[in-house]
C-alpha positions in Angstrom: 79.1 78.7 72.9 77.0 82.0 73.1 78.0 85.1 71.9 78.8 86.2 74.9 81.1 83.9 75.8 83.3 84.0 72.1 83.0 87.8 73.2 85.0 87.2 76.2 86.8 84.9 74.9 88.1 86.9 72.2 89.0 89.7 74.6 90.9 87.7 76.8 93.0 86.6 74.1 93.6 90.5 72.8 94.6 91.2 76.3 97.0 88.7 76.6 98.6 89.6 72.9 98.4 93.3 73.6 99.8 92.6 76.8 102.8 91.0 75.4 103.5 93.1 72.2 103.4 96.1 74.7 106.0 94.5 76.7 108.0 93.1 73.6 108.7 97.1 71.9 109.3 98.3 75.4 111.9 96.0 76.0 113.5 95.9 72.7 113.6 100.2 72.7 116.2 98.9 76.2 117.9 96.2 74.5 118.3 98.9 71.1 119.0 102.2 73.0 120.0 101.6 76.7 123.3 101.6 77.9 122.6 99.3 80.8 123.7 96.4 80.5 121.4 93.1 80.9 118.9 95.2 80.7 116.5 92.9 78.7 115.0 91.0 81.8 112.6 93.7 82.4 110.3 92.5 80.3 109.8 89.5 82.6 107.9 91.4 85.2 104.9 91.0 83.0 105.0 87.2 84.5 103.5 88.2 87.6 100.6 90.0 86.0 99.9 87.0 83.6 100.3 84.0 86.1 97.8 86.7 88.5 95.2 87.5 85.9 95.7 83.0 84.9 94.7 82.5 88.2 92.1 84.4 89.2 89.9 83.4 85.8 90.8 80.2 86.5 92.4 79.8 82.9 95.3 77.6 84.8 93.1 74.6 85.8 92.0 76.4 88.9 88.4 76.7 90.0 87.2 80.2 88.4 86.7 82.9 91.3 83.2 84.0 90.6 84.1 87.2 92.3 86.8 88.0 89.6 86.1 92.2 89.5 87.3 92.3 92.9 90.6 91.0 92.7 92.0 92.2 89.2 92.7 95.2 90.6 96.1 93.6 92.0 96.7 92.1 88.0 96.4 96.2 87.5 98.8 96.6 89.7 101.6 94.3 88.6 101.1 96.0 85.2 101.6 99.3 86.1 104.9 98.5 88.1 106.3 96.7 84.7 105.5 100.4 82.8 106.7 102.6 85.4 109.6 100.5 85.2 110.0 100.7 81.2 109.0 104.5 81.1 111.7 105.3 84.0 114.3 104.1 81.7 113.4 104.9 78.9 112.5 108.5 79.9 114.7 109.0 82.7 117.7 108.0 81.3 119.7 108.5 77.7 117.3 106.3 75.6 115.0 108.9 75.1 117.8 111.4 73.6 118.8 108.4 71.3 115.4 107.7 69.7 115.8 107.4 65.7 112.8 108.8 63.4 114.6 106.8 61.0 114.6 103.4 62.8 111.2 100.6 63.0 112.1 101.4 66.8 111.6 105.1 66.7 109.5 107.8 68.6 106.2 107.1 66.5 106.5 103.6 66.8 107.3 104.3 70.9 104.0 106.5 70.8 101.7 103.9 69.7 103.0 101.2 71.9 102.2 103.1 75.0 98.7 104.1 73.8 98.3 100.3 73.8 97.5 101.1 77.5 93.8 101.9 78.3 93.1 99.0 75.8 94.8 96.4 77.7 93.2 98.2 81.1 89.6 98.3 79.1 89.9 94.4 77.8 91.1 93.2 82.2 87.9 94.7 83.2 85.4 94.1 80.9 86.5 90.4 79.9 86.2 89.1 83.7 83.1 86.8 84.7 81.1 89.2 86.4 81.8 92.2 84.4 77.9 92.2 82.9 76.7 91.8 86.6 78.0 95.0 87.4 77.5 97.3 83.8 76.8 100.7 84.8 80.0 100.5 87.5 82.2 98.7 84.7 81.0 101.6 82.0 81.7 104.5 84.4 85.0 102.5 85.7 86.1 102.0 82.6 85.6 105.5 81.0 87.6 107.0 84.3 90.9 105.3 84.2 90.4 105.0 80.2 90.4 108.8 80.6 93.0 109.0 83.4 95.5 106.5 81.0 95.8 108.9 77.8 95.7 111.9 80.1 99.0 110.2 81.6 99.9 109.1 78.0 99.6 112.8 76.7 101.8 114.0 79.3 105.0 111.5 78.0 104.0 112.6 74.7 105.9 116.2 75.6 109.1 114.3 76.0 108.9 111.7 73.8 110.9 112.9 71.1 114.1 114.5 70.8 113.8 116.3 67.2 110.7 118.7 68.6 111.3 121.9 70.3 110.5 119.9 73.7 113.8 118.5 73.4 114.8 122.0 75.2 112.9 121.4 77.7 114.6 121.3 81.7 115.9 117.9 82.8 113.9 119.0 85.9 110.9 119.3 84.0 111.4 116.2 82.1 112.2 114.1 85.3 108.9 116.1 87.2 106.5 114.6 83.9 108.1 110.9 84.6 107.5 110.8 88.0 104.0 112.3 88.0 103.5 109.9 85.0 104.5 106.6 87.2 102.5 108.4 90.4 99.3 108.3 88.2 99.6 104.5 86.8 99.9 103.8 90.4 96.8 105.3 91.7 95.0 104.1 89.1 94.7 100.2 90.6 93.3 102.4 93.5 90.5 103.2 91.1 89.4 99.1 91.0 90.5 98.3 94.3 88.0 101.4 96.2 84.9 99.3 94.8 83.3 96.6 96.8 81.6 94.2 94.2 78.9 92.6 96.1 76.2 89.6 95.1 73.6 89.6 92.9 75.2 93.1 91.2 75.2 95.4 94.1 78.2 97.7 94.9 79.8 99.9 97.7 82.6 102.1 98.1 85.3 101.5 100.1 85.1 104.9 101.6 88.9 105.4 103.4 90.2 104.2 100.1 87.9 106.1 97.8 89.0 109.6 100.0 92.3 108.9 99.8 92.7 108.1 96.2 90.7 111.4 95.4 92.5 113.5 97.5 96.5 112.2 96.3 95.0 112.1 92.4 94.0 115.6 92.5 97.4 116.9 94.1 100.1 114.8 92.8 98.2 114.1 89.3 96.0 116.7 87.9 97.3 119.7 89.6 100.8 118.8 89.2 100.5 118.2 85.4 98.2 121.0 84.9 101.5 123.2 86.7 104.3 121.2 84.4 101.5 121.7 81.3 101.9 125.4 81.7 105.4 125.6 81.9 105.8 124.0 78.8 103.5 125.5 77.0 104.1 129.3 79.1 108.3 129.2 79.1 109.2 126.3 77.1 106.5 127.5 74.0 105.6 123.9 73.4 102.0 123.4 72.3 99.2 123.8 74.4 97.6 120.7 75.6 93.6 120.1 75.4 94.2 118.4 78.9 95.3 121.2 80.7 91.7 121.8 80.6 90.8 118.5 81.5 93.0 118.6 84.7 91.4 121.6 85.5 88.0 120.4 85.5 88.8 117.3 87.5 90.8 119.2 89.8 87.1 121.5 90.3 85.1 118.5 90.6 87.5 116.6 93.2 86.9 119.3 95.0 83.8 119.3 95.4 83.2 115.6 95.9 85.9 115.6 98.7 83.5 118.5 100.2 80.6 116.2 100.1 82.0 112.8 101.0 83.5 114.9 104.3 80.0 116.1 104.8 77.5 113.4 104.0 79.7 110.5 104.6 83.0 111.3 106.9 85.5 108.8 107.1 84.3 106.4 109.7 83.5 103.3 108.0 85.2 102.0 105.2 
């Protein structure tokens, strides 16, 4: 076995533990702190992402899809939905307000669970098949939602705990963060799924879906937590964020690439 292949090997194995120590916190911050009841079964919907991700790399006695890249934008997918489901609990409801610095499940531990994240998104892409067919698209690819993930991640940092001044902050504001948050782990399978992954290591973007996931990431994502970034920083006097510059910049440079796609490309073909 080359190293290569122990490389992937090993990454594929951190993806599946990291996968399932996320899920295991998350769902035992519900089973500790929620009031709903039967509540534990959430962390089930990390099945469909696992027996997905089995499939495609053919790790479940099926013939392995040499176009994996493709298709794991849909593993992605199923991820996300398990998170926004954990973080619309766990933020939008009393959880949150119970959080205990003095308990193993308290808001540092919470913190570092959810930066798990990008790493798990990092490990899907670059531990398929084809990934080294396609390195400078993986590198950039990876950097992006990388990025895009502790941007989001930052974001639930302002309400994560309820012993910092940003436990003053509006409901409103609290509930606008979550829902951004969920928003942007949605549009992020978008991110995989615009790119065409062609033989022999070519690429092409799928150019309706490419458009669109610019044009909804810049409005509902970066502009709207650069607004709710302000407001906590402006009214609320929580500390500024690095990211508010961040958003900023990417809000800029959307604009611009939506200017040239419109003018050198259109949306005709996809």
């Amino acid at each position: 076995m080359n190293a290569q292949k122990v490389f992937k090997a090993c990454g594929r194995l951190a993806f599946v533990i990291l996968m399932a120590l996320q899920t295991f916190f998350l769902s035992m911050y519900l089973v500790k702190y929620s009031s709903i009841n039967g509540i534990s079964w959430v962390g089930l919907l990390v099945l469909p992402a696992l027996i997905l991700w089995s499939r495609i790399l053919g790790i479940l006695g099926e013939p392995c899809d040499e176009n994996q890249l493709s298709k794991l934008w849909s593993v992605w997918f199923f991820y996300v939905v398990e998170l926004i489901v954990f973080f619309g609990i766990i933020f939008g409801t009393d959880v949150r307000e119970k959080l205990d610095k003095k308990n193993v499940f308290g808001p540092n531990v919470l913190k570092t669970t959810i930066c798990i994240t990008p790493a798990i998104a990092l490990l899907l892409i670059t531990t398929a098949s084809d990934s080294q067919k396609y390195g400078d698209l993986v590198n950039q690819l990876c950097g992006n939602i990388v990025l895009d993930l502790f941007d989001t991640i930052e974001a639930l940092a302002i309400v994560i705990a309820p012993e910092d001044p940003t436990s003053h902050l509006d409901k409103s504001l609290i509930i606008s963060i979550v829902v951004i948050v969920g928003i942007a782990l949605l549009l992020s399978p978008l991110e995989m799924a615009e790119n065409k992954f062609l033989p022999r290591g070519e690429t092409k973007i799928r150019k309706k879906l490419y458009f669109w996931r610019l044009l909804l990431e810049m409005l509902l994502v970066n502009i709207a937590l650069m607004i709710v970034r302000l407001i906590a920083w402006l009214k609320f006097k929580h500390e500024a964020s690095i990211f508010i510059a961040k958003n900023a910049i990417i809000v800029v440079v959307s604009i611009t690439n939506i200017m040239k796609f419109q003018k050198c490309c259109g949306l005709g073909d996809n």
